[in-house]
PATORNU-90929 format. One record per residue (C-alpha): x negated, y, z negated. Coordinates in steps of 0.02 Angstrom, whole numbers, plus 32768, in hexadecimal, padded with zeros to 4 digits. Layout:
N
XYZ;...
// end
This chain:
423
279A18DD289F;27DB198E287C;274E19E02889;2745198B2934;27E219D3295A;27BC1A782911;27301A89298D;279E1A5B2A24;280A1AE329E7;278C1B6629E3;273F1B342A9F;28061B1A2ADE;28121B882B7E;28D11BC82B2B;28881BFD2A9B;285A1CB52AFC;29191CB82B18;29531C9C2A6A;29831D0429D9;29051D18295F;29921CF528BD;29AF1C542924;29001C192935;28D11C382880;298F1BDF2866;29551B4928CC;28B11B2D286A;28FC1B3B27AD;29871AD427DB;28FC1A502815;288E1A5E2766;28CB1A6126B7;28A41AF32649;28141A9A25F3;27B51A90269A;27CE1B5026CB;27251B6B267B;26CF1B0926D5;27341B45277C;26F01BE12752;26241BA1273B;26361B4C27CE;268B1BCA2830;26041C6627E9;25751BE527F5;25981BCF28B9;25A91C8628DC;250E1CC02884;249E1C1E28D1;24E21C612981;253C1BC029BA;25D61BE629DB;25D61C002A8C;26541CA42AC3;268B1D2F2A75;272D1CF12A79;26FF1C7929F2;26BE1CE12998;275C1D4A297E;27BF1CCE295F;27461C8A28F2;27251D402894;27EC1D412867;28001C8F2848;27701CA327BC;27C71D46277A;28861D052780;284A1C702710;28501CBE2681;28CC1D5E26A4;29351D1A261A;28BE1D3D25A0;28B81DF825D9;28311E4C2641;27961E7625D0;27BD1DC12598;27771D64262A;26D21D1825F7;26981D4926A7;26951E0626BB;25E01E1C269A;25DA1DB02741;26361E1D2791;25EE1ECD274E;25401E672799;25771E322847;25B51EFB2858;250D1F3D2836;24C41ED12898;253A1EF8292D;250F1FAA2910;243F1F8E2938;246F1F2D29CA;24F21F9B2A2C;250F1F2C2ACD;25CF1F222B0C;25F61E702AB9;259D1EAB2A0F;26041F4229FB;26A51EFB2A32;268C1E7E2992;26761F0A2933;27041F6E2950;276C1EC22921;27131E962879;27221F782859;27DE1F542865;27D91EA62825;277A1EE4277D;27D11F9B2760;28791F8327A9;28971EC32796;28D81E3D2810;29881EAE2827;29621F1228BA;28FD1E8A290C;296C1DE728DA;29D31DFF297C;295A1E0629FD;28E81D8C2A58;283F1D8B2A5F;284F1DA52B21;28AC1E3F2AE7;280A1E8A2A84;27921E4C2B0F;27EE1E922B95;28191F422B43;27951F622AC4;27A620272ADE;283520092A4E;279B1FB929DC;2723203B29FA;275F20CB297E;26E820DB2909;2725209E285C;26C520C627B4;26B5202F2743;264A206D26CA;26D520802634;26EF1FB02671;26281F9A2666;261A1FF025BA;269D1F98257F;26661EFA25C6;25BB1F31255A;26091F5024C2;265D1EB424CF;25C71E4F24E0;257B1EA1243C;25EC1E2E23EB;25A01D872420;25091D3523CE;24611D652404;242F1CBF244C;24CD1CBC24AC;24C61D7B24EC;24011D3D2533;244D1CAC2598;23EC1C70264B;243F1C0B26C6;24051B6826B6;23FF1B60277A;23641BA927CF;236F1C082877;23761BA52905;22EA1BD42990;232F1C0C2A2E;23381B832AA4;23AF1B792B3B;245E1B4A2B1A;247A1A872B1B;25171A122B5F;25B81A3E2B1A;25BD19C42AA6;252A19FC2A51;25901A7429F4;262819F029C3;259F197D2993;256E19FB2913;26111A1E28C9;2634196928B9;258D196B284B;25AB19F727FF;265219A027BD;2628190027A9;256F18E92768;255818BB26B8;24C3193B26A3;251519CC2709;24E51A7626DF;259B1AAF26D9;25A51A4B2614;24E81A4E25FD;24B71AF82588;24191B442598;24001B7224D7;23611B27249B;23621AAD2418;232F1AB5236B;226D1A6A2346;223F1A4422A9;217B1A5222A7;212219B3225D;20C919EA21B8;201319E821BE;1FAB194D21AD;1F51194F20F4;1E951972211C;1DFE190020D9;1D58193D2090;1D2218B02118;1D8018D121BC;1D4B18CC2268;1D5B199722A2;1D7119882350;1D071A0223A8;1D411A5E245D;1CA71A8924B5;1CC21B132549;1CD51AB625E4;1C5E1AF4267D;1CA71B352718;1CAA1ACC2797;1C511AEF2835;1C771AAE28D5;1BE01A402932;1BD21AA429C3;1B601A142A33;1BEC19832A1B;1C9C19E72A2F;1D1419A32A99;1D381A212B33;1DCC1A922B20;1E691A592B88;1E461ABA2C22;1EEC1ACA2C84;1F431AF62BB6;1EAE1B852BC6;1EDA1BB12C68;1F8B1BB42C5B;1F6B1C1C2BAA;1EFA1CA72C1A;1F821C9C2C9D;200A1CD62C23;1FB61D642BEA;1F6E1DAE2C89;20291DAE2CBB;20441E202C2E;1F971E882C25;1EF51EA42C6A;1E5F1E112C46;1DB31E372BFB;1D371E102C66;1D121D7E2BF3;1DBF1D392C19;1DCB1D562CCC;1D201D002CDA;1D5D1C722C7D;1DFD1C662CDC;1DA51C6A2D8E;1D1B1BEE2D57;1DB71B6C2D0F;1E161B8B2DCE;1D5F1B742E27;1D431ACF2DC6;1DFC1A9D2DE0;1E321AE02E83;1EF51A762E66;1EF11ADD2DD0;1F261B732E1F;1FE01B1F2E41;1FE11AED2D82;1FD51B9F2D36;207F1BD62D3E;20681C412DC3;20FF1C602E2B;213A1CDE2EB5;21AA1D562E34;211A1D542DC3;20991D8E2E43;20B81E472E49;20821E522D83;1FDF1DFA2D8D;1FBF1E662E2C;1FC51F032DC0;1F721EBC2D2B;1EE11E632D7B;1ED51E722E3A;1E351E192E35;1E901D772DF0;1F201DB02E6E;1E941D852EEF;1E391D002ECD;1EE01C942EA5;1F301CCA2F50;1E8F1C9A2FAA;1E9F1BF82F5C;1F561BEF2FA2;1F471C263058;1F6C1B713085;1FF01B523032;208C1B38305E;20BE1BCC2FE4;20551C5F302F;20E41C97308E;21461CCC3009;20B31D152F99;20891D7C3035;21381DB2303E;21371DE42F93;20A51E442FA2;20DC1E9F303A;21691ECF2FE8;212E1F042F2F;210D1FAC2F08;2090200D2F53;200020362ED6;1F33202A2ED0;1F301F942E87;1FA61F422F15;1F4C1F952F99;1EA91F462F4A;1EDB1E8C2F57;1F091EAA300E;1E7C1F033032;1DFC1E942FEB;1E791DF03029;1E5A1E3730E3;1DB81E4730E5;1DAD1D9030A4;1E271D28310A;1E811D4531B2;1F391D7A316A;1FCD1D8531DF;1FD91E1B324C;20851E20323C;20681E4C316A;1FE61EB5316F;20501F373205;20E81F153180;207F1F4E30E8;203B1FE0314A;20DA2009316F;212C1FFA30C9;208A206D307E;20A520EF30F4;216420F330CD;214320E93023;20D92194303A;216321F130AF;21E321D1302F;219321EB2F8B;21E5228A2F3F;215C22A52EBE;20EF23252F17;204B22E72EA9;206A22352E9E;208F224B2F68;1FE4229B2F70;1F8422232F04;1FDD21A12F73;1FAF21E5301A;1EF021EB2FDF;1F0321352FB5;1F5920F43050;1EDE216330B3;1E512114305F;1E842055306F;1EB7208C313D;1E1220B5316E;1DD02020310B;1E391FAF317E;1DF61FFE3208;1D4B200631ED;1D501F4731B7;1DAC1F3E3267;1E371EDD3209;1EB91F37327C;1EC71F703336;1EDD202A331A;1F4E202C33C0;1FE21FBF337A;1FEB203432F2;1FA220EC334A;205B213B3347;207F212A3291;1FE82128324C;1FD621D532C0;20502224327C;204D21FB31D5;1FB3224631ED;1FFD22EB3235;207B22F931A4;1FE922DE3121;1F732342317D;1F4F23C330DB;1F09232C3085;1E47230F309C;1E57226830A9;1ED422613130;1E7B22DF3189;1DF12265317D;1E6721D231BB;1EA1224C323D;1DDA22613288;1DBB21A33286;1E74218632E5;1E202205337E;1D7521C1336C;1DC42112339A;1E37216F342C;1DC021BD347E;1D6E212F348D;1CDA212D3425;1CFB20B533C3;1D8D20573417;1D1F1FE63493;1CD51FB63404;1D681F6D339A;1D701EB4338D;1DF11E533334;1DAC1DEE3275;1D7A1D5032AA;
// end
């Protein structure tokens, strides 16, 4: 029951507005003095397992833990070498929450709870320029050191008896309560458990006969899997697997082999793979060939529209230009996206301010123009002003001098009576 109600004091919306010497107040008054140490396990257990759920908590939690034992005197808590850890820990992991705690448990562990006793953790959340001076503790961590020299061995090589927790995404509310009411309440609860291993007297040794069996251990062969009778491998688990990493780098041939055979066999597979719209753009650069087979597979679904869109609107490199180029020349895309991607390559050209990446570019886009137009994939006239003069502002580069030739080849007719749409 109190720790229930300690945990709907800690989640209480008030508790940002309140006085830190009041909240710590609030929770002795609730526990006797024989329970503050295990207050204080629960309390460090929950911040360094990550499940208390603000910062706010934490705080409050951070000066409840440390105003426990204040009586005693500072160096006396048996929880500064909890705090001396959370600092350095804040310190490899500088984001704006992680220093902000910092700052508190500098002051908390140098200065003690007078400076901060008076304010609110809203207060330190919502002006933590007056946390971030920097504040040596290193006479507080030697101390702290020297201080632990006087403990017992065993007890000075202590482990929390509570492994790490994956990371999993945060549960109900009352996922957290649940835990503190087992925490509390559970007869084997790690809070009263120890961790020191247990004394184990080893048997004597059984008197040998002149007579006795001697068991022998022979070295055991390595097993070899039967290649003609295995079970097939799960093929979407394989698929997905290939999937995951082509997102992330570029296939052997091997794999992208296997991966096309396991989509050919399977054509549903291809909407089982984990393959989404976001994700497209990284599998296009890592393995365009994938990138087109998969969108092939697509083109009548009801999601090509948006992993067209994408495409059209993903940054303009060789690899992109690839999977377009070899998708047009395979299937009858939609006018409307390959004018839009033209457009978006020659814009991407004009505006580029490196003068040899804007070169390399221009070659590129030259290249993959006269491809299109050679494969008749586009109507030169819908396109003969910009393509014209991106031609004209190019015109230094070889290639889109090239381009430039083929563009009044087709004007003058020479070519143009010949142009028929793709079927």
């Amino acid at each position: 029951k109190d720790c229930a109600s300690l945990y709907d004091f800690l989640m209480d919306k008030n508790i940002e507005h309140q006085t830190f010497e009041v909240i710590s107040a609030i929770v002795q008054k609730k526990f006797a003095k024989t329970d503050y140490l295990i207050i204080g396990n629960l309390l460090t257990m929950l911040v360094k397992q990550g499940d208390l759920p603000g910062i706010l908590q934490k705080l409050s939690a951070y000066y409840i833990v440390f105003d426990l034992f204040r009586a005693d005197g500072q160096m006396e808590t048996p929880y500064m070498p909890f705090f001396i850890t959370t600092i350095e820990e804040k310190e490899k992991s500088p984001t704006r929450l992680n220093l902000i705690e910092k700052g508190f448990l500098c002051q908390l562990v140098v200065n003690g709870t007078k400076d901060i006793a008076r304010r609110t953790p809203g207060d330190i959340l919502n002006h933590p320029e007056i946390y971030s001076v920097v504040i040596d503790i290193s006479h507080v961590k030697k101390a702290c050191e020297e201080k632990l020299k006087e403990l017992p061995a065993i007890a000075r090589a202590g482990l929390i008896n509570i492994p790490m927790a994956p990371k999993t995404p945060t549960g109900p509310d009352t996922s957290i309560k649940d835990l503190f009411d087992e925490l509390c309440t559970s007869p084997v609860s790690p809070l009263t458990n120890t961790f020191c291993p247990k004394f184990i007297s080893v048997p004597p040794p059984l008197l040998e006969f002149d007579d006795e069996l001697i068991w022998m251990n022979f070295p055991e062969e390595d097993l070899v899997e039967a290649t003609g009778e295995a079970s097939p491998p799960d093929e979407e688990a394989q698929a997905k697997r290939l999937m995951d990493q082509a997102f992330k780098q570029a296939l052997t041939p091997q794999d992208q082999q296997t991966l096309l055979d396991e989509l050919k066999k399977d054509p549903n597979l291809v909407n089982q793979i984990g393959l989404t719209p976001s994700k497209l753009p990284q599998l296009v650069e890592n393995n365009p060939c994938i990138s087109v087979e998969i969108l092939l597979k697509l083109m009548n679904s009801a999601q090509i529209t948006d992993y067209l869109g994408v495409l059209v609107n993903m940054e303009i490199t060789l690899h992109s230009m690839e999977v377009v180029n070899r998708l047009t020349t395979s299937v009858d895309l939609p006018t409307e996206f390959i004018h839009l991607y033209i457009s978006n390559c020659i814009s991407t050209c004009e505006t580029m301010k490196d003068k040899f990446m804007q070169s390399r570019l221009v070659r590129l886009v030259c290249v993959f123009l006269q491809s299109l137009i050679r494969n008749k994939i586009i109507n030169v006239k819908d396109l003969f002003i910009e393509i014209d003069s991106f031609c004209v502002e190019f015109s230094q580069i070889k290639e889109a001098a090239a381009l430039y030739r083929l563009l009044k080849h087709i004007e003058l007719g020479e070519g143009a009576c010949n142009w028929k749409p793709k079927a």
